[in-house]
N, C-alpha and C positions, 0 to 999 in steps of 0.2 A: 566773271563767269557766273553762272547760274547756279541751282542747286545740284551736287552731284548725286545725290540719294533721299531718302523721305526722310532717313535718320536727321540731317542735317536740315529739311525742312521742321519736322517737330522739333530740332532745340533753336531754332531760330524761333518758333513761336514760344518756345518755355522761356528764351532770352527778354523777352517782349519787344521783340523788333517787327513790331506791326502798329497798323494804327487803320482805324475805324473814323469813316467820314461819313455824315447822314445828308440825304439831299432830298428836297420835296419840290414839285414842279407841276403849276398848275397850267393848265391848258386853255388857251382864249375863249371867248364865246363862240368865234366863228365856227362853223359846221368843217366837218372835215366828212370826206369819201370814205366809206368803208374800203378795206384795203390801198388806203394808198397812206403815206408817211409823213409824220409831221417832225420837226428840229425840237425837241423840247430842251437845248439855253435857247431857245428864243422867247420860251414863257418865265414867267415873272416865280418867286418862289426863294428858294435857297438851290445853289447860288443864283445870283439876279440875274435877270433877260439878258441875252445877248442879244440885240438888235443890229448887229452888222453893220453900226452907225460911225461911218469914217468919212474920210476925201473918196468922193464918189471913183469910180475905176480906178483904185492906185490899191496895191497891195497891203494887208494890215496882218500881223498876228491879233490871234483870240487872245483879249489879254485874258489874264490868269485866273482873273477873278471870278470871269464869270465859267468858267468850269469847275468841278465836283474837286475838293481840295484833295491834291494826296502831296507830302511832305519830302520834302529834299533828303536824297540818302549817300549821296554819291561819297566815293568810288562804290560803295556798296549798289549790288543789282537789284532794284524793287519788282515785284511781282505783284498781279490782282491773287488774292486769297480767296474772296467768298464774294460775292455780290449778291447780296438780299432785296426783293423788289414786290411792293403790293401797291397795285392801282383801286382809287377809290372813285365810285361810281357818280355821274354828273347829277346825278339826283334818286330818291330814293329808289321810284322804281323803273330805272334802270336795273337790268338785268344779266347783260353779257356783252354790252358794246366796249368795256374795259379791259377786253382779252386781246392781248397783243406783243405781236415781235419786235423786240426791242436789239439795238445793235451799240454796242459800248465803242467807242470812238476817240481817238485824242487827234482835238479838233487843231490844224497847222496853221492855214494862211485861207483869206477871204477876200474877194472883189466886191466889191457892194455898187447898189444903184446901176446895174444894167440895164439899159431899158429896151423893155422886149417888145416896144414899138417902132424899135428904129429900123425899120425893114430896107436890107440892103446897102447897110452904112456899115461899114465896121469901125466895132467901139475897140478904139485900142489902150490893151490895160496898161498899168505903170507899174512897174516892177521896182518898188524899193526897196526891198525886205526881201530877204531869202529863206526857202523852206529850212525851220529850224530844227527838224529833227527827222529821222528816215531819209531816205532815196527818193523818196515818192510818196502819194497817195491819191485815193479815189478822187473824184470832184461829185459834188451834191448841189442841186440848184434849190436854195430855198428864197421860198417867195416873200418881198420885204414890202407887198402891198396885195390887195387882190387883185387876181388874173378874169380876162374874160372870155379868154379864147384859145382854140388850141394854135402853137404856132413851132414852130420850127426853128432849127440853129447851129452852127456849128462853131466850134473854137479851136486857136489854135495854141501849143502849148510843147513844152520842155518836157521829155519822158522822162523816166528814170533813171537812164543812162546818162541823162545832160546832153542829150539831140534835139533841138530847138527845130522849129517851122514841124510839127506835126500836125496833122490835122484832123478832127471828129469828124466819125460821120455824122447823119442830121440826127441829132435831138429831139425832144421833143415839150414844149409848155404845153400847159393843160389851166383849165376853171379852174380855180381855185378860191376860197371865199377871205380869205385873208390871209398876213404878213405869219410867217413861221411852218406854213405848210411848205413841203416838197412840191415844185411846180414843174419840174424836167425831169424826163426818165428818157433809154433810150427806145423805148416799145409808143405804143398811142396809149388813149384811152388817159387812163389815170397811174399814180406811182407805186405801180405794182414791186419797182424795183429803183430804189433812191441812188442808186451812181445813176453818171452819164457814160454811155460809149466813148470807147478810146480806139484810137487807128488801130487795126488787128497788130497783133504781139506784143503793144504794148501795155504793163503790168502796173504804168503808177504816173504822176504828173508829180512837176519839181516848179513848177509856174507855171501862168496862164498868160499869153503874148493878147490876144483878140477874141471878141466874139462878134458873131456878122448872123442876122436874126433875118431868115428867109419869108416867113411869115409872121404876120405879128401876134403879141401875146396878151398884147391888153395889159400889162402892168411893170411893175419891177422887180428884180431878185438879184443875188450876191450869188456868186460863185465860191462854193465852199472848199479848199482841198481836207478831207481827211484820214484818220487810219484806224479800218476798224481794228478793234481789239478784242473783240467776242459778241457773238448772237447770241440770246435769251429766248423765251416765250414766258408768258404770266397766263395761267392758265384760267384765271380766276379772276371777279372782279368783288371788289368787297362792297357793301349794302347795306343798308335796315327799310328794312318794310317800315309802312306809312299807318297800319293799320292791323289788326287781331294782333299777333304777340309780340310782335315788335320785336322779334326775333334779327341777329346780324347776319350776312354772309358772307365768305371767301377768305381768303386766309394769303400769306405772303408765299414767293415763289423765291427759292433759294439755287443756287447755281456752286459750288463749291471746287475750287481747283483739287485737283488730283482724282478727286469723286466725280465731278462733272464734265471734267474740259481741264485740257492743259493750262496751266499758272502762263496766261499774256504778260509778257514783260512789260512794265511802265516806267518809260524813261525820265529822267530828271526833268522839271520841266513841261511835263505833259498838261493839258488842259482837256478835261474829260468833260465829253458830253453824252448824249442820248438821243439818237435817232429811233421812235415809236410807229409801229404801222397795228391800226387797232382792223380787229379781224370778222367783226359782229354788227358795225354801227358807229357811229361819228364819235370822236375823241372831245369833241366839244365840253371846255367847261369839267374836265374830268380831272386828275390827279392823280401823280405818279411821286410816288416815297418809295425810300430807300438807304442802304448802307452799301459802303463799299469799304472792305478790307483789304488791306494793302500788307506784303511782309516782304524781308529781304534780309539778305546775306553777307 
C-alpha cells in the first residue's frame, strides 16, 4: 500500500528511504519543429542512447540501462519524490528555444524498424515478450531514421483488457530531420501530441499484432508502448551571453510531490524516460539535466 498520511511520508524520508539519481541528455544535431516531440533515451548522455536497436519487428523490453536508474525496493511501494529539471541552451545566444514540456514515462516494450514505405503490406509484428508492468500503455512512434513525407497508418493491437484484433484509426508520419524525433501523432501537420490514436474506449495497449502504412513516410520508426507518469514544463532556458558582461541565465524548474502533483508510483523494475516538446524553437544540439528523487515505504 502507499502512504497513508504525510506524517508517514516525512519519517520515511527522516529514515533515509529515498535515493536521488542525476541524468543529463543531449540532444542530436538534427533540427527539430517547434512544438512537436522528441524521445530524449534516444540521445546519447547519462543514461546512454536508446536506439531501439533489436530483431527488426519482434518485440524487446527497454533494457534497463538505458533509463534514469531508480533502485529496487520491493515489497516496499516506491514513489517519484521531487523531479528537478534545467535545460541548457544549444549555443550562447540562444535565447528561449529550451522552454519545454516534458512528460516522465516508464518506457514497457518497443517494435523497431517499421518501415513506413511499405504501402499497403502489412508488417506483422512478433510478440515474444510480454508487457512487464501495467494493464497497458500509450504507443509513441519515434523515428529511427529521417522521415520525408507525411503518410499515414494504422495498427492493430491487444487493449487493456487482453481483447486482441483492435484496430487504429489513421495515424499519422510527418518530416522529420532525424532518428529520435516523434514522427506519428493522431492530428496532421507535426507532433503536437506524441500518443497515437486507439479505437474509441480504448484506454492502453498490452501489444502490437501489425501495422499496415496507407501512405508512405519516407523512412523508419519503432513502435513505442509507454506509461506516462507525470507532465512538467521548464520555464526557462539557461545561457551566457557571448559578449558585455557575460552575465548567466535561467535557473532549474522543480516539480515537488505533494506541493506539485500527486507522488506517481514507480514500480520495481521501471525504465524511465523523457519525452520533450520544446515550445519557442528547435531542441537541436541542446541539453536537458536533471534529478530524480525517489522514497518509499
Amino acid at each position: 500500500m502507499g502512504f497513508v498520511n504525510t506524517a508517514e511520508y516525512a519519517q520515511a524520508a527522516a529514515n533515509g528511504q529515498t535515493w536521488v539519481t542525476q541524468f543529463r541528455k543531449l540532444v542530436a544535431s538534427a533540427t527539430t519543429t517547434t512544438n512537436a516531440w522528441v524521445d530524449y533515451t534516444y540521445s546519447g548522455g547519462s543514461p546512454s542512447a536508446n536506439f531501439y536497436a533489436s530483431a527488426p519487428l519482434e518485440a524487446a523490453e527497454v533494457e534497463t540501462a538505458r533509463g534514469i536508474y531508480v533502485p529496487s525496493v520491493a515489497p516496499a511501494n516506491q514513489y517519484l519524490k521531487n523531479l528537478m529539471v534545467m535545460t541548457a541552451a544549444s549555443s550562447a545566444t540562444s535565447t528561449a528555444e529550451g522552454r519545454q514540456e516534458l512528460i516522465l514515462c516508464d518506457y514497457l516494450l518497443y517494435y523497431p524498424f517499421i518501415d513506413t514505405d511499405a504501402v499497403g503490406e502489412e508488417q506483422t509484428l512478433t510478440n515474444s515478450v510480454v508487457i512487464p508492468r501495467y494493464s497497458g500503455g500509450f504507443v509513441v512512434a519515434v523515428a529511427q531514421s529521417a522521415g520525408s513525407a507525411i503518410g499515414t497508418f494504422t495498427f492493430t493491437y491487444t487493449n487493456q483488457d487482453g481483447t486482441p484484433g483492435r484496430v487504429s484509426p489513421a495515424n499519422r508520419t510527418f518530416a522529420v530531420a532525424g532518428g529520435g524525433q516523434i514522427v506519428g501523432s493522431g492530428g496532421a501537420g507535426a507532433s503536437y501530441y506524441p500518443f497515437l490514436d486507439l479505437q474509441a474506449g480504448d484506454t492502453g495497449v498490452k501489444s502490437i499484432e501489425s501495422v499496415t502504412m496507407s501512405v508512405a513516410g519516407g523512412g523508419l520508426m519503432a513502435l513505442v508502448i509507454v506509461r506516462p507518469l507525470l507532465t512538467a514544463h521548464v520555464q526557462q532556458e539557461c545561457r551566457r551571453t557571448t559578449s558585455s558582461n557575460l552575465e548567466s541565465y535561467g535557473a532549474a524548474s522543480e516539480f515537488s510531490s505533494l506541493i506539485h502533483h500527486q507522488p506517481p508510483r514507480i514500480i520495481d523494475g521501471a525504465v524511465l524516460g523523457i519525452l520533450g516538446c520544446g515550445f519557442s524553437g528547435s531542441l537541436a544540439s541542446s541539453t536537458l539535466v536533471g534529478i530524480i528523487e525517489t522514497i518509499w515505504n
